[in-house]
C-alpha positions as CSV (number, residue, x, y, z in Angstrom):
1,X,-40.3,-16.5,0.2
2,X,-36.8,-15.1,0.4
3,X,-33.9,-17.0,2.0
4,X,-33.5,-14.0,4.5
5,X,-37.1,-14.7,5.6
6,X,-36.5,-18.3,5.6
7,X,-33.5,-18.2,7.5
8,X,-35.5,-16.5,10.3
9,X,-37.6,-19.6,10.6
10,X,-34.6,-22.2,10.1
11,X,-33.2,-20.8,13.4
12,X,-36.0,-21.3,15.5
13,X,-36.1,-24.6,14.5
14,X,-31.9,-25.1,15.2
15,X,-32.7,-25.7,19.1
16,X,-33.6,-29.0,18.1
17,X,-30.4,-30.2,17.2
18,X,-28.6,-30.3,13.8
19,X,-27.2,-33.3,11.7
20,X,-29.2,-35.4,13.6
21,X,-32.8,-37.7,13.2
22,X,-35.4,-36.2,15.0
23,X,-38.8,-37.3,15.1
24,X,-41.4,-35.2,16.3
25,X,-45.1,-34.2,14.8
26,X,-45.7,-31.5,12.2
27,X,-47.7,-29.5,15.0
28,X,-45.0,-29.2,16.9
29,X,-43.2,-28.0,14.2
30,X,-45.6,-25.4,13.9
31,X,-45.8,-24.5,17.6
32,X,-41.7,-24.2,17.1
33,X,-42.1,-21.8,14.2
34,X,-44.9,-19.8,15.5
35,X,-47.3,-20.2,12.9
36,X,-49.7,-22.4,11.4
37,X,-49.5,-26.3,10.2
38,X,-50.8,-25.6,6.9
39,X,-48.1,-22.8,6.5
40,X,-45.1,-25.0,8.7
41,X,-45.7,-27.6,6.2
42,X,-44.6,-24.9,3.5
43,X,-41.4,-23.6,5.1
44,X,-40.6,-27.3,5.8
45,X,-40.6,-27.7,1.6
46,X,-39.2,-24.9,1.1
47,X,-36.1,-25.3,3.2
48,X,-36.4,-29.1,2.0
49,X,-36.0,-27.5,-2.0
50,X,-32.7,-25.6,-0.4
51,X,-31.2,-28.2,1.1
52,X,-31.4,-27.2,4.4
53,X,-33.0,-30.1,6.0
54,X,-34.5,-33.2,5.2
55,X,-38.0,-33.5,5.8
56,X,-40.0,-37.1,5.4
57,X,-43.8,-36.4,6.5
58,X,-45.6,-39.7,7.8
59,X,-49.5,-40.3,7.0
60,X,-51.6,-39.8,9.7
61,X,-53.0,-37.5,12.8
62,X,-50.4,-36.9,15.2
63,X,-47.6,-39.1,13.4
64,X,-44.0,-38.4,14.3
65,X,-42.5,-36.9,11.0
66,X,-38.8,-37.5,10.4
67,X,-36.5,-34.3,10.1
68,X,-32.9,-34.1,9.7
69,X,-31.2,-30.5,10.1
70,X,-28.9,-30.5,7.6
71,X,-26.4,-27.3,8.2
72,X,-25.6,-25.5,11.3
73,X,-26.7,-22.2,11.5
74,X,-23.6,-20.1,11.6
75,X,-22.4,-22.0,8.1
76,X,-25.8,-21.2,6.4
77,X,-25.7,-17.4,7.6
78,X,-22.1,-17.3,6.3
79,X,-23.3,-19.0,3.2
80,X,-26.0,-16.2,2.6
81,X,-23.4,-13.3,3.9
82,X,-21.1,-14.7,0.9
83,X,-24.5,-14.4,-2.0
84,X,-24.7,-10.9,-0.6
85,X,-20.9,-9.8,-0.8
86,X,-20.9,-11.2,-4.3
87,X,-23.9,-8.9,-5.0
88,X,-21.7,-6.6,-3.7
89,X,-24.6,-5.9,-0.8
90,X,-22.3,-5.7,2.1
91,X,-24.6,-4.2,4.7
92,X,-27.2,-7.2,4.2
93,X,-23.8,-9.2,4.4
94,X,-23.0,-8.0,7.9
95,X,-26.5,-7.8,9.1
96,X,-26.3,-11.9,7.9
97,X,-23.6,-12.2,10.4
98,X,-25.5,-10.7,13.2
99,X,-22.8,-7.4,13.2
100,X,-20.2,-9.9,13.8
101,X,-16.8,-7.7,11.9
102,X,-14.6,-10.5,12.5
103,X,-16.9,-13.0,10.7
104,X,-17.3,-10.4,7.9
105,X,-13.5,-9.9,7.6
106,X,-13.1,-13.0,7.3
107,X,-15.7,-13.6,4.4
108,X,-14.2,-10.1,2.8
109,X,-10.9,-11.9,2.6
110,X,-11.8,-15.6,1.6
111,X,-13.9,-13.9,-1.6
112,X,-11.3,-11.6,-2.1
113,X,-10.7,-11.4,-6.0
114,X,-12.2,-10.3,-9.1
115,X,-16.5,-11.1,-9.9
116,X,-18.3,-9.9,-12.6
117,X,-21.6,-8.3,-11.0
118,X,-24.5,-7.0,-13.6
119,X,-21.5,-7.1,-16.4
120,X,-19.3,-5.1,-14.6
121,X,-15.8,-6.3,-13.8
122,X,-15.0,-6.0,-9.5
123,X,-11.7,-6.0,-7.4
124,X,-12.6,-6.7,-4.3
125,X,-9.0,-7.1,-2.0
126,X,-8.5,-6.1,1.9
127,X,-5.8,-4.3,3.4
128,X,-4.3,-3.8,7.0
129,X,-5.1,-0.5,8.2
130,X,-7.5,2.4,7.1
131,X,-5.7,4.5,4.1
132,X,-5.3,8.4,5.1
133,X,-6.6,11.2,2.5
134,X,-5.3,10.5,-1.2
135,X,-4.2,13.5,-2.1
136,X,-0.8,14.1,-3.7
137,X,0.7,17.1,-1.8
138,X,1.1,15.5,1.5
139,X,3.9,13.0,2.5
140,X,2.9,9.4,2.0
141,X,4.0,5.7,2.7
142,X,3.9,3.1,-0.5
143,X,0.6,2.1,-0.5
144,X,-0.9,5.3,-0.7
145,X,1.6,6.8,-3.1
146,X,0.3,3.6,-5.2
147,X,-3.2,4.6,-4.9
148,X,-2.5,8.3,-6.1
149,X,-0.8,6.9,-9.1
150,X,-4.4,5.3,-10.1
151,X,-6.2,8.2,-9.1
152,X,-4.2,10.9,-10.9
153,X,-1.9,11.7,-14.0
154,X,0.9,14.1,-13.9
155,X,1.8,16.3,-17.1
156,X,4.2,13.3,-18.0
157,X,5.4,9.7,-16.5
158,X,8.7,8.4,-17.0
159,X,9.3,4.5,-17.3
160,X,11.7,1.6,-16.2
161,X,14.4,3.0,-18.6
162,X,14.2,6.7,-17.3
163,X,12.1,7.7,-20.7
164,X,9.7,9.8,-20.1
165,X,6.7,9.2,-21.9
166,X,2.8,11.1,-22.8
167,X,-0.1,11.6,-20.4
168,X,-1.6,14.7,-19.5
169,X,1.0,16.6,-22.2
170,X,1.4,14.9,-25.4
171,X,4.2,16.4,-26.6
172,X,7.1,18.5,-24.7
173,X,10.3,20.3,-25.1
174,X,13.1,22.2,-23.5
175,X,16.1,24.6,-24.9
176,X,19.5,23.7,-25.0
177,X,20.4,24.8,-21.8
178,X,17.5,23.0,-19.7
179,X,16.2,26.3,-18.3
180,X,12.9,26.4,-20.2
181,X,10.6,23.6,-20.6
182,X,7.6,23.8,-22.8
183,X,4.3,21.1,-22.2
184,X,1.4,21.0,-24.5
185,X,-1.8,19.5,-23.3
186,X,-4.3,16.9,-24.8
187,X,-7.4,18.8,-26.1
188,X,-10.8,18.6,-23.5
189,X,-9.5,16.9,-20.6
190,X,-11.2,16.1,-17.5
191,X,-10.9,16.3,-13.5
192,X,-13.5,13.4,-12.4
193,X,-15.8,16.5,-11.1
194,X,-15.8,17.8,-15.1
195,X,-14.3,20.5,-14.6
196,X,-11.9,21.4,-17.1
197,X,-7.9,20.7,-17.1
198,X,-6.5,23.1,-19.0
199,X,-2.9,25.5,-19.1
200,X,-3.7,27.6,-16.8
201,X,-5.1,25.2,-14.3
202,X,-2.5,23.5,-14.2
203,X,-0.1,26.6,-14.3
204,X,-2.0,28.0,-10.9
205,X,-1.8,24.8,-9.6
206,X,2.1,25.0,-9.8
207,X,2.1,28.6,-8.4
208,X,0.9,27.4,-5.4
209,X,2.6,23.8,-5.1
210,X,5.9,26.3,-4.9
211,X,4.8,28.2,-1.8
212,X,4.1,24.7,-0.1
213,X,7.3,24.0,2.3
214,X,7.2,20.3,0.9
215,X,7.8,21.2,-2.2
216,X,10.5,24.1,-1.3
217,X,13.6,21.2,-2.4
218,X,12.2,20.6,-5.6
219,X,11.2,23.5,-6.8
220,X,13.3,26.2,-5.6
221,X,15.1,26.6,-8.8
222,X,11.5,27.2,-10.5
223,X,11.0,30.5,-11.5
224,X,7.8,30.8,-13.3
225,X,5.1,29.1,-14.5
226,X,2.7,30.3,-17.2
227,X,0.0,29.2,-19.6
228,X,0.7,31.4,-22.9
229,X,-2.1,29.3,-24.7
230,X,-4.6,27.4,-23.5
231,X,-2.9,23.7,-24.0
232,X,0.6,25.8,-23.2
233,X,2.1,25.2,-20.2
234,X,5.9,27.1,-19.9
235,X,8.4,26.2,-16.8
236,X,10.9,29.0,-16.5
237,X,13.8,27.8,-13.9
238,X,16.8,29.7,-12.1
239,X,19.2,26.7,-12.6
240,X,19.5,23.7,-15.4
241,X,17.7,20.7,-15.2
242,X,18.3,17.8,-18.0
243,X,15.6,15.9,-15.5
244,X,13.0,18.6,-14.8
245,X,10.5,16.4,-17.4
246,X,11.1,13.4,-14.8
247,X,10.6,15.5,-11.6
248,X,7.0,16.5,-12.8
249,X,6.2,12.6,-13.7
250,X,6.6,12.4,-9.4
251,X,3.3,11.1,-7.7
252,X,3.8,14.6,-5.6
253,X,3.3,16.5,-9.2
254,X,0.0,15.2,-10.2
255,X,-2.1,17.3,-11.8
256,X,-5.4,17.9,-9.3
257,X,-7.8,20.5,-8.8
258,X,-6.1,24.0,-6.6
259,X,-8.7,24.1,-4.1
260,X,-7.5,20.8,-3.1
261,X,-4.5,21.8,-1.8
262,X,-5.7,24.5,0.7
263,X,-5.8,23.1,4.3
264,X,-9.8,24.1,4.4
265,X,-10.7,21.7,1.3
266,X,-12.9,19.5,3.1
267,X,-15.1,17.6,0.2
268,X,-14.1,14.6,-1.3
269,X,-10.9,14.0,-3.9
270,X,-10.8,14.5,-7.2
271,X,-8.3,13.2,-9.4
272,X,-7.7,13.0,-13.3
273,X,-6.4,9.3,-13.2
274,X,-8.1,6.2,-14.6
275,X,-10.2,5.3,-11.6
276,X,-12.5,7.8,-9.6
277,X,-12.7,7.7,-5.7
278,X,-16.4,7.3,-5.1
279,X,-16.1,6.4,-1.5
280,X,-13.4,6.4,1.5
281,X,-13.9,5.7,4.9
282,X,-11.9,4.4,7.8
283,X,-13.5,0.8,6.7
284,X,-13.2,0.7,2.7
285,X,-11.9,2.8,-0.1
286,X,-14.1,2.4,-3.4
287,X,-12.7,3.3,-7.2
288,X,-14.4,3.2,-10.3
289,X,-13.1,3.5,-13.6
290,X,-13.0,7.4,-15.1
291,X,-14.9,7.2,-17.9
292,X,-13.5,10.3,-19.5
293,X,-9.7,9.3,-19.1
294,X,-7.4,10.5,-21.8
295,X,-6.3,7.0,-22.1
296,X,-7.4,3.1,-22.6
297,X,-9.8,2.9,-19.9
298,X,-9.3,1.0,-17.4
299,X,-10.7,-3.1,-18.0
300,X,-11.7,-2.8,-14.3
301,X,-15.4,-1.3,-13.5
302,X,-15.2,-1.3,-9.7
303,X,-12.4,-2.4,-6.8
304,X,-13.2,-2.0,-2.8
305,X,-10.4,-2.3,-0.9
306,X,-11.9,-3.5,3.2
307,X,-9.7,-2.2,6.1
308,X,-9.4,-5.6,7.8
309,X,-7.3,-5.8,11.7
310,X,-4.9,-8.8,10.1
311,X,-4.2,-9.8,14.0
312,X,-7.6,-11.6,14.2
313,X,-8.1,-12.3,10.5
314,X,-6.4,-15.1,9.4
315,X,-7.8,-16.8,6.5
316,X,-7.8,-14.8,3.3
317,X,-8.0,-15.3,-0.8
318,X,-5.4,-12.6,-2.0
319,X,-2.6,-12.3,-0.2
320,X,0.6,-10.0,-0.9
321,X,3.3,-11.0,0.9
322,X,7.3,-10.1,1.2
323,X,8.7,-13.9,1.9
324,X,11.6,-15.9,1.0
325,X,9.8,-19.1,0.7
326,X,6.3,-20.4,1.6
327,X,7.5,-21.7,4.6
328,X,8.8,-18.0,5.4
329,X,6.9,-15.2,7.8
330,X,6.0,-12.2,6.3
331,X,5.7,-8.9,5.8
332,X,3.1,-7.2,7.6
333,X,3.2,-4.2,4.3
334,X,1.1,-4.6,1.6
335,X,-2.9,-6.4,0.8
336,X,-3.1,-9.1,3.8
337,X,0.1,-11.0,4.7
338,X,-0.8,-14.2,6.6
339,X,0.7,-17.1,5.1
340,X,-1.1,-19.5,3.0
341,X,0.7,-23.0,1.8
342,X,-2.2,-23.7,-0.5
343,X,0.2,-25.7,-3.6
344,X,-3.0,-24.3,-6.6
345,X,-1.3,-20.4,-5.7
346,X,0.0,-18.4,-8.5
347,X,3.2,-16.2,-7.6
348,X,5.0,-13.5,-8.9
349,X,8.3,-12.6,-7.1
350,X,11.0,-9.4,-7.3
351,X,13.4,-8.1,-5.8
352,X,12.3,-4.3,-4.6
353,X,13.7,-1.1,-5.8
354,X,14.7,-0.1,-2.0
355,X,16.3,-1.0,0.9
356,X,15.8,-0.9,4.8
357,X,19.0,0.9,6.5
358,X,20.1,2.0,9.7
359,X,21.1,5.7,10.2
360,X,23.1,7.4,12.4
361,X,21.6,10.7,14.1
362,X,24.2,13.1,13.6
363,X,21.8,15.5,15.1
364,X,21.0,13.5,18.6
365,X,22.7,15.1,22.0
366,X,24.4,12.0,22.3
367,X,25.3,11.1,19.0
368,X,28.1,8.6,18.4
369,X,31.8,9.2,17.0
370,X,32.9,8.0,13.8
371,X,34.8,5.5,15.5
372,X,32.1,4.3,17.2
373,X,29.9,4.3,13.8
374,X,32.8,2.8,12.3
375,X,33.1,-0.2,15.1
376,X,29.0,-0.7,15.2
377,X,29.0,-0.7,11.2
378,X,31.7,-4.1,11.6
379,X,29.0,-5.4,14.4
380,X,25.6,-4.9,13.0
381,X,25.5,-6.8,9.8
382,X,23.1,-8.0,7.2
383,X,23.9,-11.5,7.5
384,X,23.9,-10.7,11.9
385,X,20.4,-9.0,12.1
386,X,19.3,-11.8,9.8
387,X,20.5,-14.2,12.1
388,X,18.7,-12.4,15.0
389,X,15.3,-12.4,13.5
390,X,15.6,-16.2,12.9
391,X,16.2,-16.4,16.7
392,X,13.4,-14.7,17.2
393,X,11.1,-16.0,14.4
394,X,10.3,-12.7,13.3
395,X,11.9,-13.3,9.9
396,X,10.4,-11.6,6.5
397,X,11.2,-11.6,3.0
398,X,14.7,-10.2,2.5
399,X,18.2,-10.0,0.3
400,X,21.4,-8.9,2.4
401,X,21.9,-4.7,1.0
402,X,25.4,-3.4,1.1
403,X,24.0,-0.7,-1.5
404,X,20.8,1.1,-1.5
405,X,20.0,-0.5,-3.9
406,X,20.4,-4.1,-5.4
407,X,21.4,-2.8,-9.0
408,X,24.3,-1.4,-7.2
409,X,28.0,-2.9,-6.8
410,X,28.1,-3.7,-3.1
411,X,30.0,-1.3,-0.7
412,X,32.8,-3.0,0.8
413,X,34.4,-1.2,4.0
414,X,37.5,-2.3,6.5
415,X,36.7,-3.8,9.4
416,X,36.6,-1.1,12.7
417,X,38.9,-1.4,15.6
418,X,37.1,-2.0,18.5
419,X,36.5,0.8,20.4
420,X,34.0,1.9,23.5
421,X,30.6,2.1,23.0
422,X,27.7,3.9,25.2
423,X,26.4,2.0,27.8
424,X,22.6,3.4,26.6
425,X,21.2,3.9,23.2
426,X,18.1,4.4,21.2
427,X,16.2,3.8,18.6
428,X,13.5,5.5,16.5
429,X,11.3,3.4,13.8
430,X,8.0,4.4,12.5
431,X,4.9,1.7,12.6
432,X,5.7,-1.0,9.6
433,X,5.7,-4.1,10.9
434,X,9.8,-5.0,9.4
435,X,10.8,-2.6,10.0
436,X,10.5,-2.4,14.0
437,X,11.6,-6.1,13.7
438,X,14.4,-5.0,12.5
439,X,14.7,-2.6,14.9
440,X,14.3,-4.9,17.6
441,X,16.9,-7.1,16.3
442,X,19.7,-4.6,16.2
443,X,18.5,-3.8,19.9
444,X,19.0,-7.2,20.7
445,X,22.4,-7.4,19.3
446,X,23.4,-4.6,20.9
447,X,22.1,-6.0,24.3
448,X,24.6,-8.9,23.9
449,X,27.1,-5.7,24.2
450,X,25.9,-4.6,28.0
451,X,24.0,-2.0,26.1
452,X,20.8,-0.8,27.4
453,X,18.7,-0.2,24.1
454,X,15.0,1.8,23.6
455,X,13.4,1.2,20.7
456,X,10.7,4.4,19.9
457,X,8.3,3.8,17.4
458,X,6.4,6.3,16.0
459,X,3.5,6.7,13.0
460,X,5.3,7.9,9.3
461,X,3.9,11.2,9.9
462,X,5.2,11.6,13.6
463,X,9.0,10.2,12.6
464,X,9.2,12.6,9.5
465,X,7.9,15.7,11.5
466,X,10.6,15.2,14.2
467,X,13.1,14.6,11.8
468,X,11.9,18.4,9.8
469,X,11.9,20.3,12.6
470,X,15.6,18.6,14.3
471,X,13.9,17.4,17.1
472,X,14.5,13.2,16.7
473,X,16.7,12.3,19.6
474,X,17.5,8.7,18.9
475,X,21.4,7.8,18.1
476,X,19.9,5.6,16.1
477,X,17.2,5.4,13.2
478,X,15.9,2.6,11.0
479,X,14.3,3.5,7.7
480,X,13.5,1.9,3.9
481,X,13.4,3.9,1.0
482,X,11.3,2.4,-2.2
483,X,11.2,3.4,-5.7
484,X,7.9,4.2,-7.3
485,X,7.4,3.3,-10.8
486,X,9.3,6.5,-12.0
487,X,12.5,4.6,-10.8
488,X,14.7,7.1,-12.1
489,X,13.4,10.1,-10.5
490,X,11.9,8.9,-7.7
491,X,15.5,7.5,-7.1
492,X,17.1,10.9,-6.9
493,X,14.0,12.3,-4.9
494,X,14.9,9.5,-2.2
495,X,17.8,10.8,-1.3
496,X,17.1,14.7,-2.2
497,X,13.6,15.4,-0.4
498,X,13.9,12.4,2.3
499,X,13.2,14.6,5.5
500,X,14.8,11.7,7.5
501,X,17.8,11.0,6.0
502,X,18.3,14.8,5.7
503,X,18.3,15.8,8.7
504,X,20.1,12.4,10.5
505,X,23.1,13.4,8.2
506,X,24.3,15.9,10.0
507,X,25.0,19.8,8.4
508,X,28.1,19.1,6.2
509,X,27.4,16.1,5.1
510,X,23.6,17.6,4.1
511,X,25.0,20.7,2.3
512,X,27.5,18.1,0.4
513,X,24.1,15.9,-0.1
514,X,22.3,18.5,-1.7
515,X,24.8,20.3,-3.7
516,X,25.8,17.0,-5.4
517,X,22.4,16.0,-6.4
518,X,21.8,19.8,-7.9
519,X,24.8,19.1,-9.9
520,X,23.8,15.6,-10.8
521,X,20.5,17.6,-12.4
522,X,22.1,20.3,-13.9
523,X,24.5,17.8,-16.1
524,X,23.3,14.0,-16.4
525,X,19.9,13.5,-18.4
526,X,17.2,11.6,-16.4
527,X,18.1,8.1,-17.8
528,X,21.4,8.1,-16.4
529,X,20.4,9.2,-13.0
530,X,20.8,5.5,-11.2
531,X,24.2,5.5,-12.5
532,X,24.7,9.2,-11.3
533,X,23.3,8.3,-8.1
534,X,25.3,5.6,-7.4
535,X,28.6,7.0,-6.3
536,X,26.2,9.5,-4.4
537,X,25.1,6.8,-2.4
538,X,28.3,4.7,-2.1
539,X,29.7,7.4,-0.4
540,X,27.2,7.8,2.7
541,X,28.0,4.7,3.5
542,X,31.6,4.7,3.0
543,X,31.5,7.8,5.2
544,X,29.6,5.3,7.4
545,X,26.5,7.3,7.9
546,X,24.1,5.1,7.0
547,X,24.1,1.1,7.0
548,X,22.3,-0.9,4.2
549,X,20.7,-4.2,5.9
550,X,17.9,-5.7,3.9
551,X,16.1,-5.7,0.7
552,X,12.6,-6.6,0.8
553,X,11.6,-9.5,-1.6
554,X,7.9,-9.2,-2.6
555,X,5.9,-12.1,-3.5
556,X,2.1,-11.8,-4.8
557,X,-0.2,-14.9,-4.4
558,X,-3.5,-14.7,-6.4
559,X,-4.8,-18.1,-5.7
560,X,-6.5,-18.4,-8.8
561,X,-8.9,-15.5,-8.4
562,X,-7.1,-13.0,-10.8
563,X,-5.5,-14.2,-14.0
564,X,-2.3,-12.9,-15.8
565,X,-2.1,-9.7,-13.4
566,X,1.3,-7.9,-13.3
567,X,2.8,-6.8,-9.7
568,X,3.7,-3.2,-9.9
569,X,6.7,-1.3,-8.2
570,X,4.5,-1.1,-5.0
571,X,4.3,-4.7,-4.9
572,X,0.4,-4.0,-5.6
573,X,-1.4,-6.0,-8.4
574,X,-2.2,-4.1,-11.4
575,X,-5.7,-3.5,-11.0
576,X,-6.5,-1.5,-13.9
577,X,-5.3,-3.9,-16.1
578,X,-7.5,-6.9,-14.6
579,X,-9.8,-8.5,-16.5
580,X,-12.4,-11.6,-17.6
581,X,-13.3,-13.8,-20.3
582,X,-16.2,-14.9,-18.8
């Protein structure tokens, strides 16, 4: 008989009390179960064999048998549930728990981790809130621009150094003035539909990416693209570029099918990168390794990531955490992020390539003077707004910024004369849990000034849409920029094609912006960008536009359920590169 069947008859026998003597007759038992003697004296063994219950039979008609339940029933259906996750049978898992999500949550985060399931290697990890559609041409937060970057491959990537190296293209070139650059394909590549990838795929696919307004920064220097052969791909531009090569190794310029980016694509996405989306839903997203990638294939078969509501959950397995020390708060940004003092955890801890910065809307009706910028730039500090959040325990994982980012020599500005200030102010923040901590904590700073303060906050989408189109109100604005793993590139894209920052700048200071960073393009090659940048930077500050306040520290905890994993630029594990001796 099967343990689901079995189960059914150890709960009609639970009324009767659990870890506890009971004597009573085997007929009774049968009258409790429903069924016979002959066939209640069977289930008795068999639960007896599981360990269930202890069953000691007395000789004789109508003796008073001993039986000792010997697990409650909620612990033996989560003990099932778990058999069935590891099978990877989740429905059977949450039928277990009677439909109970919580209690499934919680078993999806304490067996969190990697399983090897019919010799096939599986992730399974849970996350705070439902991804949104992984495609590259939209506007995206970390975790999802991590999650394109295993999905897809762009002509080229470009690594720690600025170097760009193969993936799509094996080989490349440009002239000697940067205005033509040539990429040659790998022979028979692959989307994950089999369809081919080929020049001019990947040429049409450009053609269009141009006519797309989020691309209009990036590309309007791009005057052609063609596919002269079939593993020929030729960029034509209007302007040099010594950095073009690390502009196409952007997660926005990954090479994917062209009837995905038309607003009326409606099936599922297909990528060209190691793993294969094979389901995605508002409660799990499901990858499997491409078998046809142009690369080592990935050493992981299968990863689920579970949409889990973190506010109820609170026990978990892998956890990936921004915190100081494990006595810290976190985070609320990446995997799961309640705190876990276990001492067996295994960490791995950086510094991120980023920063979380308050802007000034140049662009609000009531935005503030320079003076005034000046003045609240002497008043709202790092080491202030760190104090606030310990007030108010909402402390996370942090450095003190004075740059943008910590590689940077720190900004060092006069302090303001004190001047008036408004007697109301407000400010916008989109939905990550810091960062409207953050927000709050400069609210309540400014409170202890007799200003009245509103704190807005919006989703990513909502913030960056009323930034584009110059209708964000709020004097004030807090924000992060982080580096992907094309640190170089992704560096200069931060500050060229960051709708918010754009548009909080104010006119002048935008056109300066942008014709600085064209220049930078034109002139310096793509491994001196961060030193290009720098000055850049330095100088929104020192024109006290922007205020650096925090950079995040990331800290990943495995708890001994993956071995020797790396954490990436997105503070995710590398899960391609997981894998088991066993």
């Amino acid at each position: 008989m099967s343990d689901l069947n079995l189960l059914r008859y150890y709960t009609r026998l639970t009324p009767l009390g659990v870890d506890q003597e009971i004597k009573v007759a085997l007929a009774d038992v049968a009258n409790t179960l429903f069924t016979s003697t002959r066939h209640a004296r069977n289930l008795l063994g068999d639960m007896h064999k599981e360990g269930w219950l202890s069953w000691e039979p007395k000789v004789g008609r109508n003796q008073r048998s001993s039986l000792r339940l010997n697990i409650d029933l909620k612990d033996l259906k989560l003990q099932l549930a778990t058999k069935r996750v590891e099978q990877g049978k989740y429905e059977k898992a949450l039928s277990i728990l009677d439909n109970d999500e919580r209690a499934f949550g919680l078993l999806l985060q304490s067996t969190s981790g990697a399983s090897i399931r019919e010799g096939r290697l599986h992730i399974q990890l849970t996350y705070k809130r439902p991804f949104e559609k992984l495609v590259p041409h939209q506007l995206h937060r970390s975790s999802e621009r991590y999650l394109i970057r295993q999905i897809y491959c762009c002509l080229v990537s470009s690594n720690f150094d600025g170097e760009l190296q193969p993936q799509l293209a094996h080989h490349w070139q440009h002239d000697e003035q940067a205005l033509e650059w040539t990429f040659y394909l790998r022979p028979a590549l692959t989307f994950h539909n089999g369809a081919p990838i080929n020049a001019q795929s990947v040429a049409d696919l450009f053609n269009r990416l141009v006519e797309l307004d989020h691309y209009h920064p990036d590309l309007s220097h791009l005057e052609s693209v063609t596919a002269p052969m079939d593993h020929k791909v030729v960029f034509r531009l209007s302007q040099p570029d010594q950095g073009f090569g690390g502009l196409l190794s952007g997660i926005k310029f990954s090479i994917q099918p062209l009837a995905q980016v038309e607003q009326s694509h409606q099936g599922p996405v297909v990528g060209s990168g190691v793993f294969e989306v094979i389901e995605h839903s508002n409660t799990k997203l499901c990858l499997q390794a491409f078998e046809q990638y142009y690369a080592c294939r990935a050493l992981t078969d299968l990863v689920t990531i579970w949409q889990l509501d973190e506010q109820e959950l609170k026990q978990k397995k892998l956890e990936n955490e921004q915190a100081n020390d494990p006595s810290s708060q976190p985070c609320h940004y990446y995997l799961t992020s309640e705190h876990d003092t276990t001492s067996d955890s295994v960490q791995h801890t950086r510094i991120e390539d980023g920063c979380m910065f308050l802007l000034f809307n140049q662009r609000s009706s009531n935005a503030l003077s320079n003076d005034q910028q000046c003045y609240l730039s002497s008043l709202i500090t790092p080491e202030s707004t760190h104090q606030q959040l310990e007030n108010s325990r909402n402390t996370f994982g942090s450095e003190h910024a004075y740059n943008l980012l910590p590689q940077w020599h720190k900004v060092i500005r006069p302090i303001a004369e004190s001047v008036s200030l408004p007697k109301t102010l407000s400010i916008a923040v989109y939905d990550y849990h810091a960062l409207v901590n953050c927000a709050y904590a400069i609210a309540e700073q400014l409170a202890k000034l007799d200003i009245d303060v509103a704190v807005n906050v919006y989703s990513f989408r909502e913030l960056n849409h009323l930034s584009e189109s110059h209708q964000l109100k709020e004097e004030l604005i807090v924000h992060n920029i982080n580096l992907d793993d094309n640190r170089h590139a992704s560096a200069f894209s931060s500050l060229f094609h960051n709708p918010i920052l754009q548009a909080s700048i104010g006119d002048r200071a935008q056109k300066w912006l942008c014709e600085s960073l064209k220049h930078l393009r034109q002139e310096t090659p793509l491994e001196n960008y961060l030193l290009a940048l720098e000055p850049i930077a330095s100088s929104l500050i020192n024109q006290y536009l922007l205020l650096p306040i925090f950079h995040h520290r990331q800290t990943l905890r495995f708890h001994g359920v993956l071995k020797d994993v790396a954490l990436t630029n997105w503070g995710w594990p590398d899960i391609r590169n997981v894998w088991s001796a066993d």
